[in-house]
N, C-alpha and C positions, 0 to 999 in steps of 0.2 A: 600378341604372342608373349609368353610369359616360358623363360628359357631360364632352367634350373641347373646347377652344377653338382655334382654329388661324389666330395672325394671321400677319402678314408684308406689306412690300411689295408695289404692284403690279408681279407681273412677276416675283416671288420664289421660284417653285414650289410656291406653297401647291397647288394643284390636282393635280398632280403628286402632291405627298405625300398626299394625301387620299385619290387614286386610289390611290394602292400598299398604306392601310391598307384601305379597303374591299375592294380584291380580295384580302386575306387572312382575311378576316371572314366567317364563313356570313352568306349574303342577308341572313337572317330576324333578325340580331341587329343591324344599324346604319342607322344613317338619318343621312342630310348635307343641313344646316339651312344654306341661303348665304347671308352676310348681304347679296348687293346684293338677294337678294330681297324687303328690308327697304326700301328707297330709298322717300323720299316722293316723292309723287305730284306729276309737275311738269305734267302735265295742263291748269292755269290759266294758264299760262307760255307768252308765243307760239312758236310754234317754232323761226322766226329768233331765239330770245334761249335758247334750250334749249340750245346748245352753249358757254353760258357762264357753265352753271351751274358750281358747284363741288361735284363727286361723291366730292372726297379731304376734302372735312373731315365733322365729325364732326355736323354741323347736318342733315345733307345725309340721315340715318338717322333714323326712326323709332322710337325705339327705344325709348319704351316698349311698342309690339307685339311689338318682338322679346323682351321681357324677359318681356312678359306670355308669350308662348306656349311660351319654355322654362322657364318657373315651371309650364305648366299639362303638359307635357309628362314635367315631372321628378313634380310629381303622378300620371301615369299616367291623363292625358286627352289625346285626341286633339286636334289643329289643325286650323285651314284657312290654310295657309300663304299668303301674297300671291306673285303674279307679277308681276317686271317689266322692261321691252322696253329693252331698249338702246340700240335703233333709234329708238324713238320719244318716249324719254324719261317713260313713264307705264307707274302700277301696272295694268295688265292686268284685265279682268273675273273670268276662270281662275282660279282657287286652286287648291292642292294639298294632298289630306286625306292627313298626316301622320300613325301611329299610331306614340304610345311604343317605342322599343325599346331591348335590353339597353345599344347604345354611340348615344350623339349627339355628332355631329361639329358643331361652329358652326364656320364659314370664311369669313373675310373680313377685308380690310385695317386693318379696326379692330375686329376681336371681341375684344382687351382693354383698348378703350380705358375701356367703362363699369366703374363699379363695381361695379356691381349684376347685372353679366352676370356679370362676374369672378366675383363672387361664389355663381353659379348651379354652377359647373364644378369637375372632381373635378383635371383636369388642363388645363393652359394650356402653349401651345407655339408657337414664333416661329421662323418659317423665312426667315434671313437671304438676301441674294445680293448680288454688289457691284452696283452701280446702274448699269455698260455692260450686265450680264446682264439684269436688271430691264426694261432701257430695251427691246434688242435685242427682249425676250419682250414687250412691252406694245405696238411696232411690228408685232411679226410678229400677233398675238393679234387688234388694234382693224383692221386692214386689213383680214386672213381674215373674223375673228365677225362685226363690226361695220361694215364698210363703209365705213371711212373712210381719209383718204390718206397716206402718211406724214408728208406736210410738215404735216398737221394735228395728228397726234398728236405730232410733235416741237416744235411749238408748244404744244401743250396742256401738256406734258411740263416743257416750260420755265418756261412761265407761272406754274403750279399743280401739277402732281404733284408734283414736283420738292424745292419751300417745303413742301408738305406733309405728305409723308412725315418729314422732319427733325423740323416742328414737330408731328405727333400720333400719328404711326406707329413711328418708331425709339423713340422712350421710352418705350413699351409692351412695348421687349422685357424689361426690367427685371423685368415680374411674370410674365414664363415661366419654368417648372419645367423646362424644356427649350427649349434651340436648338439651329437646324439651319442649321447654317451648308452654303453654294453651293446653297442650296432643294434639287429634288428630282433632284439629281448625289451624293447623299451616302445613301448606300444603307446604310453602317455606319447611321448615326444612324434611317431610317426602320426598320431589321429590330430596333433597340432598342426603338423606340416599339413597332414590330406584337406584341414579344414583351413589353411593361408589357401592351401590351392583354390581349392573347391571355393574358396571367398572371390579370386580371381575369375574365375571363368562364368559367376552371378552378374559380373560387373556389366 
């Protein structure tokens, strides 16, 4: 099993990148672990007050479930992965039964921020972008997915993503083995990673 970490920005082409390793990957060899799929449950929280949670810090994760299920996963035990709404700010009833496979993909804005996750992972990778790109993709992204207006997410943006990213996000690129600088516009650096991969699973 060869278990990859893949942080960056929001808005930095993690998704992008992820999409270009998997469609180089037979089906049957990978699976992509996302950590908002992790977010605690704000459920208890009234709704007027849900859009002022803070979703960029690192409190805002679960994460000893996330640690637990890729401990149990690098074991060669299946999951029941958690769902969670965007829309509505709460972990979902839905899970998703996850079975071990040869590559795991963990993607999300802070998959190296823990230690203990870091330290689950064969490879760790940081996919930079300068922060008009970042911004421009987290506008077009929160509008489309998510339902929301621009003037909110450029307020959000300001308030908190912003401070965030500097204080718990950029200093995590330090423990990648790889970066990927303009996210996923840099095709050089993804068909490097697709061919570490693809080197691994020859082995």
């Amino acid at each position: 099993m060869y278990i990859i970490g893949i942080a960056g920005g929001t808005g930095s082409g993690k998704t992008t990148v992820v999409k270009e390793i998997v469609n180089s990957l037979p089906e049957a060899s990978v699976v992509v672990i996302p950590q908002d799929s992790y977010y605690k449950d704000s459920s208890h929280v009234p709704v007027e007050e849900r859009q002022f949670i803070n979703f960029d810090h690192p409190d805002a994760f679960d994460w000893d479930l996330l640690v637990e299920q890729i401990t149990m996963l690098r074991e060669g035990k299946a999951i029941e992965q958690p769902t969670y709404s965007y829309i509505t700010c709460t972990r979902q009833p839905e899970v998703v039964h996850i079975e071990p496979k040869e590559i795991i993909i963990i993607e999300g804005i802070m998959a190296l921020v823990s230690p203990q996750l870091r330290d689950l992972m064969d490879l760790k990778v940081y996919v930079d972008a300068d922060a008009d790109d970042r911004l421009i993709r987290l506008i077009r992204r929160d509008v489309i997915e998510r339902g929301r207006t621009p003037e909110t997410v450029i307020s959000r943006y300001e308030r908190i993503v912003k401070e965030m990213h500097w204080e718990f996000i950029e200093p995590t690129k330090k423990y990648a083995d790889i970066i990927i600088p303009q996210g996923g516009h840099n095709t050089k650096a993804i068909k490097t990673l697709q061919m570490s991969i693809g080197y691994f699973l020859k082995r």
